[in-house]
C-alpha positions in Angstrom: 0.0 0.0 0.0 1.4 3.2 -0.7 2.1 6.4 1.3 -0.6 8.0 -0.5 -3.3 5.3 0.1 -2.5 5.1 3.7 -2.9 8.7 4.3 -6.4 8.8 2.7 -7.4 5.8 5.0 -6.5 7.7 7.9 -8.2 11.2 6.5 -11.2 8.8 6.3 -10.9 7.6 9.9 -10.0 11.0 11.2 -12.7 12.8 9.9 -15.6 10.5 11.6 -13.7 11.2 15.0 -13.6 14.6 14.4 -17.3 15.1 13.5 -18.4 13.3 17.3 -15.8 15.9 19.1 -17.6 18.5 17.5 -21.0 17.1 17.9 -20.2 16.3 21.3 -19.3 19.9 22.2 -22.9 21.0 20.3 -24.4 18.5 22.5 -22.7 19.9 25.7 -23.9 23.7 25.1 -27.2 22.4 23.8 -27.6 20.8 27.5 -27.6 24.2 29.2 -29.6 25.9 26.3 -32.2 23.3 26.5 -32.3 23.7 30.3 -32.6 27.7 30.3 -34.9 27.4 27.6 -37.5 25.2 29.7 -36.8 25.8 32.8 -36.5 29.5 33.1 -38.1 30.8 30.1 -41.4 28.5 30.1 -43.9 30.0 32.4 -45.6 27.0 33.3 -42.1 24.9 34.2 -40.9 28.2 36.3 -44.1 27.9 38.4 -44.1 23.8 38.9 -40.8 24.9 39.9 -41.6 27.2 42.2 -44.2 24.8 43.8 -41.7 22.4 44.2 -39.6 25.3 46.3 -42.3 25.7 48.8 -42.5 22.0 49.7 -39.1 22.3 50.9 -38.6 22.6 54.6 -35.6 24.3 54.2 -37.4 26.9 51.7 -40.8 27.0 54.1 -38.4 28.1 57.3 -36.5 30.9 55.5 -39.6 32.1 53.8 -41.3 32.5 57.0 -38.2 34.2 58.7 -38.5 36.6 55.8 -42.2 37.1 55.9 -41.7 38.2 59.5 -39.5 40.1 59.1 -40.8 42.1 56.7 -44.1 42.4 58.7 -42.3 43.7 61.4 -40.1 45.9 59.4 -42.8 47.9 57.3 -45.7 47.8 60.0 -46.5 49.2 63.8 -47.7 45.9 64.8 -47.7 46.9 68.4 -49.5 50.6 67.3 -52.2 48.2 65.3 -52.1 46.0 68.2 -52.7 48.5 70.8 -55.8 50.1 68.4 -57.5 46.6 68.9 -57.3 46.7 72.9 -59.4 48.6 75.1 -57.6 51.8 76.4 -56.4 50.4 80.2 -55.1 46.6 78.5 -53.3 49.5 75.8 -50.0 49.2 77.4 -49.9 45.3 77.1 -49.4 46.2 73.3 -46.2 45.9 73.5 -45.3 42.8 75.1 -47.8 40.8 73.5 -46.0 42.2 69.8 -42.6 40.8 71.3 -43.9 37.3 72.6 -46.6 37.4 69.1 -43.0 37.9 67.1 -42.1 34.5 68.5 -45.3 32.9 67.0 -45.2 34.2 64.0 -42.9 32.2 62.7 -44.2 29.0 63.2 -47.6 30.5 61.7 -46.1 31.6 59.0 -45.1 27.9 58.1 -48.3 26.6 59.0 -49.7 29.4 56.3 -47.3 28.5 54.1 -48.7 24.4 54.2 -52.1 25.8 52.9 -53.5 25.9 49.5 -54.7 29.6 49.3 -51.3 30.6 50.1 -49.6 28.1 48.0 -51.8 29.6 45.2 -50.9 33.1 46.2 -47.2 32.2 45.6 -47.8 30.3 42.3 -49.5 33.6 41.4 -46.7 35.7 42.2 -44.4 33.0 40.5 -46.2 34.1 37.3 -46.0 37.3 37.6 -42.4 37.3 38.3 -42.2 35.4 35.4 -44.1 37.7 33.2 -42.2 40.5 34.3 -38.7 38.0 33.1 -40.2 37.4 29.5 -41.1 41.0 28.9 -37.7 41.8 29.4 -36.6 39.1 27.1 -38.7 40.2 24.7 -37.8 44.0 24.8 -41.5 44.7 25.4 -41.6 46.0 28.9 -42.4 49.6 29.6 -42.4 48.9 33.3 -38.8 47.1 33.6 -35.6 48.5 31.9 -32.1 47.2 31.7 -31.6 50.5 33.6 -33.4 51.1 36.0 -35.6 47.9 36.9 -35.3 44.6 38.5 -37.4 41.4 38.6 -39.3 41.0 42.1 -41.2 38.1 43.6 -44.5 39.9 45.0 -45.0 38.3 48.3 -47.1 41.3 49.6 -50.4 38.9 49.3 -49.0 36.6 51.6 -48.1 38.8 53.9 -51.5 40.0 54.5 -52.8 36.5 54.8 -50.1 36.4 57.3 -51.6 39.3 59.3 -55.1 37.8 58.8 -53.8 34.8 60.3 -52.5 36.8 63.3 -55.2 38.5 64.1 -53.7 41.7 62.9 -55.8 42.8 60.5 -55.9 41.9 57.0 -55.5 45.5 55.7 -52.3 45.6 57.3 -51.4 44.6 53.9 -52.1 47.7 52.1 -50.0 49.8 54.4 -47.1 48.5 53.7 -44.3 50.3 51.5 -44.3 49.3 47.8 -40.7 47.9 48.1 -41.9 45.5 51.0 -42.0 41.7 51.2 -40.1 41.6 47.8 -38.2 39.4 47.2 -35.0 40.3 43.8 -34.9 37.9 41.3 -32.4 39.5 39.1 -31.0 42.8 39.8 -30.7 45.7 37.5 -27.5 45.5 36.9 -27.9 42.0 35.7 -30.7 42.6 33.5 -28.7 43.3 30.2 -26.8 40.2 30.1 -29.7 38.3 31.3 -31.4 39.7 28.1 -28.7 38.6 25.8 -28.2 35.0 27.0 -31.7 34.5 27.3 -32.2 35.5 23.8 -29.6 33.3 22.3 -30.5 29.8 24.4 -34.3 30.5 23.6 -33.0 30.7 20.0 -30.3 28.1 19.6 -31.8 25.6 22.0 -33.1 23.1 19.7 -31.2 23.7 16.6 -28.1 22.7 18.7 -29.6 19.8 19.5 -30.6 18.9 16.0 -27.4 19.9 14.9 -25.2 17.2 17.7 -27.5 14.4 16.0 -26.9 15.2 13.1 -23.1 15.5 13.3 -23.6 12.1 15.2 -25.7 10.6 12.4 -23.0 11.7 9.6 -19.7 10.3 11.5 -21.6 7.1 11.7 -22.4 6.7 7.6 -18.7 8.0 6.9 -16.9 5.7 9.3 -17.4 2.6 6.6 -16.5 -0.6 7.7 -15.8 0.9 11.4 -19.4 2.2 12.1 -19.8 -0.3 15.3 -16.4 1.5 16.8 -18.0 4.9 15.8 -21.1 4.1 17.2 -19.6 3.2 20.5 -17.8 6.3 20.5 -20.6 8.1 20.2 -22.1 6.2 23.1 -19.2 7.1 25.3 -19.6 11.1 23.9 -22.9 11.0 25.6 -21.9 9.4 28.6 -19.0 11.8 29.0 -21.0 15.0 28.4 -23.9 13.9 31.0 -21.1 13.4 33.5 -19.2 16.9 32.6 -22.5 18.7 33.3 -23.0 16.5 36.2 -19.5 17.5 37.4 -20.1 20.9 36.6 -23.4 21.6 38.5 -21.7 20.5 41.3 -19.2 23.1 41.2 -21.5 25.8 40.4 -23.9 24.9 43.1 -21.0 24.9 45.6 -19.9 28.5 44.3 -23.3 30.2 44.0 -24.4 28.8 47.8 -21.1 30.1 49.2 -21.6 33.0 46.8 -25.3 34.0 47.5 -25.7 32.5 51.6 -25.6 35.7 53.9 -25.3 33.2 56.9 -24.7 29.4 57.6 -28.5 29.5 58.6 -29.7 30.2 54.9 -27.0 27.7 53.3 -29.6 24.6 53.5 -32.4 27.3 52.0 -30.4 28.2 49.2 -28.5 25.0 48.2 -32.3 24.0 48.2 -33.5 26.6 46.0 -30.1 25.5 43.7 -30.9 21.9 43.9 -34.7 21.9 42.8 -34.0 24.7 40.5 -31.6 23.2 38.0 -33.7 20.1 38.1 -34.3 19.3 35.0 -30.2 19.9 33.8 -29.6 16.9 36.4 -32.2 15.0 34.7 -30.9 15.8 31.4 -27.5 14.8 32.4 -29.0 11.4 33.5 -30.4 11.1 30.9 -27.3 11.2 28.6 -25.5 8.9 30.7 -28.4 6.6 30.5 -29.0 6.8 26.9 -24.8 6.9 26.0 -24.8 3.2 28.2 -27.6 2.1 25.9 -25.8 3.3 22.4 -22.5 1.2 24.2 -24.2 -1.9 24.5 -25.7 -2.2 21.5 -22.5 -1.4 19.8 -21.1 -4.4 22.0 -23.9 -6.3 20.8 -23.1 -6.1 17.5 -19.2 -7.0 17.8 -17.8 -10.2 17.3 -17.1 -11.2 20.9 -18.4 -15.1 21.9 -20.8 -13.8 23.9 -22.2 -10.6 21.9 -22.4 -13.7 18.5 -24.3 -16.1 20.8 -27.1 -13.4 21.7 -27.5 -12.5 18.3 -27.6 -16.0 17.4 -30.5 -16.9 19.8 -32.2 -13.5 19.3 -32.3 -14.1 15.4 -35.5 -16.4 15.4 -37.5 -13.7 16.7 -35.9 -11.1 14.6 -36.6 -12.6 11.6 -40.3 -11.9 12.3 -41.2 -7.7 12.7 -44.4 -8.8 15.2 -42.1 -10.0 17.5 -39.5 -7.8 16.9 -41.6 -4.4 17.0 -43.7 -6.4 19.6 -40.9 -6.2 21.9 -40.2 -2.6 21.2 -43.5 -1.6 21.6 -43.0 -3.3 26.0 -39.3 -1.1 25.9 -40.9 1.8 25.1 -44.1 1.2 27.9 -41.4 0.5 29.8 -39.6 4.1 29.5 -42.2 6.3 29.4 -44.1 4.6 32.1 -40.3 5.1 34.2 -40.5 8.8 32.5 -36.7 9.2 33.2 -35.9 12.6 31.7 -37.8 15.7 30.9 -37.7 14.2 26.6 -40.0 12.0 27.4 -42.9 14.2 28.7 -42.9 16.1 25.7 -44.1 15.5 22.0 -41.1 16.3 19.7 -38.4 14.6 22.0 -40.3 11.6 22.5 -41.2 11.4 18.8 -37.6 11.6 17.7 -36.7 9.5 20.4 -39.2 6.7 19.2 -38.6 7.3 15.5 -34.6 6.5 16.6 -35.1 3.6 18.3 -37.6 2.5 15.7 -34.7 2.9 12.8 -32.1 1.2 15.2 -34.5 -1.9 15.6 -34.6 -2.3 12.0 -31.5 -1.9 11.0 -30.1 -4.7 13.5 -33.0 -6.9 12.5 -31.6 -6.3 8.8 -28.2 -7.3 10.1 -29.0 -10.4 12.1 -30.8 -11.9 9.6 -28.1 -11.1 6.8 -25.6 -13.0 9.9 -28.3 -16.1 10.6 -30.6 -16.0 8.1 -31.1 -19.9 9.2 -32.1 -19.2 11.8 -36.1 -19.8 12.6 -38.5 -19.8 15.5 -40.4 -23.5 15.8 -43.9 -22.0 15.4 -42.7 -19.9 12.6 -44.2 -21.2 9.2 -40.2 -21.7 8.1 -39.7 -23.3 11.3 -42.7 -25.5 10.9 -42.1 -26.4 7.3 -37.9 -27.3 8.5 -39.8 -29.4 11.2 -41.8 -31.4 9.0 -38.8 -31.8 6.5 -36.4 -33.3 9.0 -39.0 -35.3 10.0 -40.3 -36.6 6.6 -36.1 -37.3 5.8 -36.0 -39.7 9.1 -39.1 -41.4 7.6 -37.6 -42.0 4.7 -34.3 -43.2 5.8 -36.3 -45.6 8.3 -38.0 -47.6 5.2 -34.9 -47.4 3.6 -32.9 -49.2 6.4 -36.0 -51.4 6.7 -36.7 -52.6 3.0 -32.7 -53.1 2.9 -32.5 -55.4 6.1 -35.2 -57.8 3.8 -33.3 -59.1 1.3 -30.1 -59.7 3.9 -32.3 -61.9 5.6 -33.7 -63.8 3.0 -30.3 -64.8 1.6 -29.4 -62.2 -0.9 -26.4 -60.4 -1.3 -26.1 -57.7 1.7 -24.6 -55.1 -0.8 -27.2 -55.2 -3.0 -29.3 -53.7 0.0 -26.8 -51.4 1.2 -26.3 -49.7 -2.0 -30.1 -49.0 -1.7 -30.0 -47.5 1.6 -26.7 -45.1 0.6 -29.1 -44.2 -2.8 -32.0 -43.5 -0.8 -29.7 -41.5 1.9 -28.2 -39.6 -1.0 -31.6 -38.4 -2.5 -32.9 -37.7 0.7 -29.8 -35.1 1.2 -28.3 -36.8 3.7 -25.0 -37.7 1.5 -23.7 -36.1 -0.7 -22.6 -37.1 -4.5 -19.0 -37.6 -3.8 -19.9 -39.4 -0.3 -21.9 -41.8 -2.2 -19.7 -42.1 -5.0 -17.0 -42.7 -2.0 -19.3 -45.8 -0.3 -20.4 -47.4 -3.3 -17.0 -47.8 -4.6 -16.1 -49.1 -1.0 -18.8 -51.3 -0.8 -18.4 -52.8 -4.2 -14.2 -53.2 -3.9 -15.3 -55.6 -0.9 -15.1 -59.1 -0.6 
C-alpha cells in the first residue's frame, strides 16, 4: 500500500472522530440551552418549579423568617395592636407584639402548608415570570435594563399572614411598595440576562438537531468501522452527562457560598439551587443513560463469543417484525411509564426518540438476519415447514434401512441392499454425491 493510500485511510478515519468531538461539544452547550430554555423561560415549568420550592422545609423556614421580618419591618404591629385593645389593657401592646413575634414564625409555616397561600405564591411565580419574558422580549415599559429589576410579589401573603394573626388583613395595604419583595435579578444584571436569554431561547433546539446530526453523519462516513463509531458516540454521551454532572456540582458549591448571607440560609439556598436546575440533572441522567444504551448495542453487534451467541438466539425472533416491533412496543411502555428525563414528557423529544429507536431496531434486525438468516422460531411457518422436512427425511431413511434389512435376511447379497440404503440416503440429502460415490466404490471393492 502506498504512502498515498494510507494517508487517505487515515483522512477517512480521522474525519468520523472529528465530527463526534464537534458534535459532542454541540451537545454539551445544547444541555444548558435546552435547560434555560424550559426551565427558566417557560412560564408553566418556572411555576411547577416554584411549587416544588415551597414543599421544601428548608425553603418554608426561611420564607417565613422573611415574611416576618418584613411584617415587622414595614408595619407598627404593636401601634395596630394596641388600636385593637381597650384603652387600660393598651400598654400590654407591647409585650404581646414581642412574645406574638415569637409565634409568627411557626404561623407563618403553617400558612405556608395551605392551599390559598400556596396559590398566592404560584401567582406571584407568574407574575415574576411575566415580568422575566417581557424583558426578554424588549416589550416591557415597566422594567428597563436600567433602572428595573425582577421581584417576587410576596405582599399577598403577607397579608394572609396578618389575617392569620389577628392583625388585620389590611395591614397589607399599608405596607411600602418595596416591602416583602423578594430580587430575582438585579438591575445590573438585567442586560446580560437579556442577551443569553435571547440566544438559548433561539439556539436551543437547533443545537440539539445539529449534535445528532453531526452524530448521524460520523456514523455513515466511518465505513467498515461504524460499530467502533457508534460506541464512540455512546461514550460522547456518557461523558458529556457526566461533565455537566460535574459541573453543576461546582457551580452549586460557588453560588451557595456566593449567595448564603449566613450558615442559617446555606440549607435554604442549596435547596432553592438543587430543585431549580432540576431538570439539567435529569438531562445529564439522561445522557449517561442513553450513552450506556448506544455502548451496548454497539457491544452487541461486535464479534465477541458472547455478543455472537445473543445474536444468534435473538435471530428467530428477529426474523419476524411482530415480535421484533412487539418487543419494542414493551421497551418503550417500559420508559415512558419510568419517565426518566424531561424528553419524554414532551411530543417532539419523545417522537424523535421513538422514530430512533424505531430505525435502530430495523437496522439490527436487517443485520442479524443477513448474519443467521437460518435461523427460525419453531412455530414460525419456516420453522414448521424445517420441522416437518427433517422429519419426513427420518421417515424415509427408516424404510430405507427397513426394505434393505429384507433381502439380507432372505439370503441375498447384503450389498445389493446397502447400496439402496446409501441411494435412498443420497436423495434424501443426507450424503452427498462424492460421499456416495465414495461408499459405493467401497462397498463394491469388498469381498
Amino acid at each position: 500500500m502506498n504512502a498515498e493510500a494510507v494517508e487517505t485511510r487515515r483522512g477517512r478515519r480521522a474525519l468520523p472522530i472529528a465530527l463526534v468531538l464537534l458534535a459532542s461539544i454541540l451537545l454539551l452547550i445544547s444541555v444548558f440551552a435546552v435547560w434555560v430554555k424550559r426551565q427558566a423561560l417557560e412560564t408553566e415549568t418556572w411555576t411547577n418549579t416554584s411549587a416544588e420550592l415551597l414543599e421544601s422545609a428548608a425553603i418554608q423556614d426561611a420564607l417565613a423568617d422573611f415574611l416576618v421580618v418584613q411584617l415587622y419591618a414595614n408595619v407598627d404591629v404593636e401601634a395596630e395592636i394596641a388600636s385593637r385593645l381597650p384603652a387600660p389593657a393598651q400598654p400590654l401592646a407591647g409585650p404581646v407584639s414581642g412574645a406574638l413575634r415569637q409565634l409568627a414564625s411557626d404561623a407563618a409555616r403553617r400558612l405556608l402548608a395551605e392551599e390559598k397561600v400556596q396559590a398566592l405564591w404560584e401567582e406571584a411565580n407568574r407574575a415574576a415570570h411575566a415580568q422575566l419574558l417581557a424583558i426578554v422580549e424588549d416589550d416591557s415599559d415597566a422594567v428597563s435594563t436600567a433602572d428595573g429589576r425582577v421581584t417576587l410579589d410576596l405582599t399577598s401573603i403577607v397579608g394572609a399572614l396578618t389575617e392569620n394573626l389577628g392583625i388585620g388583613a389590611n395591614v397589607a395595604a399599608k405596607l411600602p411598595a418595596d416591602a416583602a419583595q423578594l430580587e430575582v435579578v438585579r438591575s445590573d444584571e438585567l442586560e446580560a440576562a437579556q442577551t443569553g436569554l435571547k440566544v438559548f431561547r433561539a439556539v436551543a433546539w437547533f443545537l440539539v438537531i445539529l449534535a445528532l446530526i453531526l452524530y448521524a453523519l460520523a456514523i455513515f462516513l466511518a465505513g467498515d468501522r461504524r460499530r467502533q463509531t457508534l460506541r464512540a458516540g455512546g461514550f460522547s454521551f456518557i461523558l458529556v452527562g457526566a461533565l455537566v454532572l460535574v459541573l453543576h456540582r461546582i457551580g452549586g458549591d460557588a453560588i451557595v457560598e456566593s449567595l448564603s448571607e449566613a450558615a442559617s440560609a446555606d440549607d435554604a439556598v442549596q435547596a432553592t439551587w438543587t430543585i431549580g436546575t432540576s431538570q439539567l440533572t435529569e438531562i445529564a441522567s439522561a445522557l449517561i443513560l442513553y450513552g450506556i444504551f448506544i455502548v451496548v448495542a454497539a457491544w452487541l453487534a461486535g464479534p465477541t463469543t458472547i455478543a455472537t451467541s445473543i445474536r444468534s438466539a435473538v435471530a428467530p425472533w428477529f426474523r419476524r417484525p411482530a415480535y421484533a416491533y412487539g418487543g419494542l412496543a414493551v421497551l418503550l411502555i417500559a420508559l415512558f411509564w419510568w419517565d426518566p428525563t424531561p424528553g419524554t414528557r414532551r411530543l417532539a423529544p419523545s417522537l424523535l426518540l421513538i422514530l430512533l429507536l424505531v430505525l435502530g431496531t430495523e437496522m439490527l434486525r436487517r443485520a442479524v438476519i443477513r448474519e443467521f438468516g437460518d435461523r427460525v422460531t419453531s412455530r414460525s411457518s419456516e420453522g414448521i415447514a424445517q420441522a416437518i422436512a427433517t422429519r419426513m427425511r427420518e421417515a424415509r431413511e427408516r424404510r430405507v434401512a427397513a426394505a434393505g434389512s429384507a433381502p439380507a435376511a432372505a439370503g441375498a447379497d447384503p450389498r445389493v441392499a446397502e447400496l439402496e440404503r446409501l441411494a435412498g440416503l443420497r436423495d434424501s440429502g443426507a450424503l452427498s454425491e462424492e460421499e456416495f460415490a465414495a461408499e459405493k466404490r467401497r462397498l463394491l471393492e469388498s469381498p
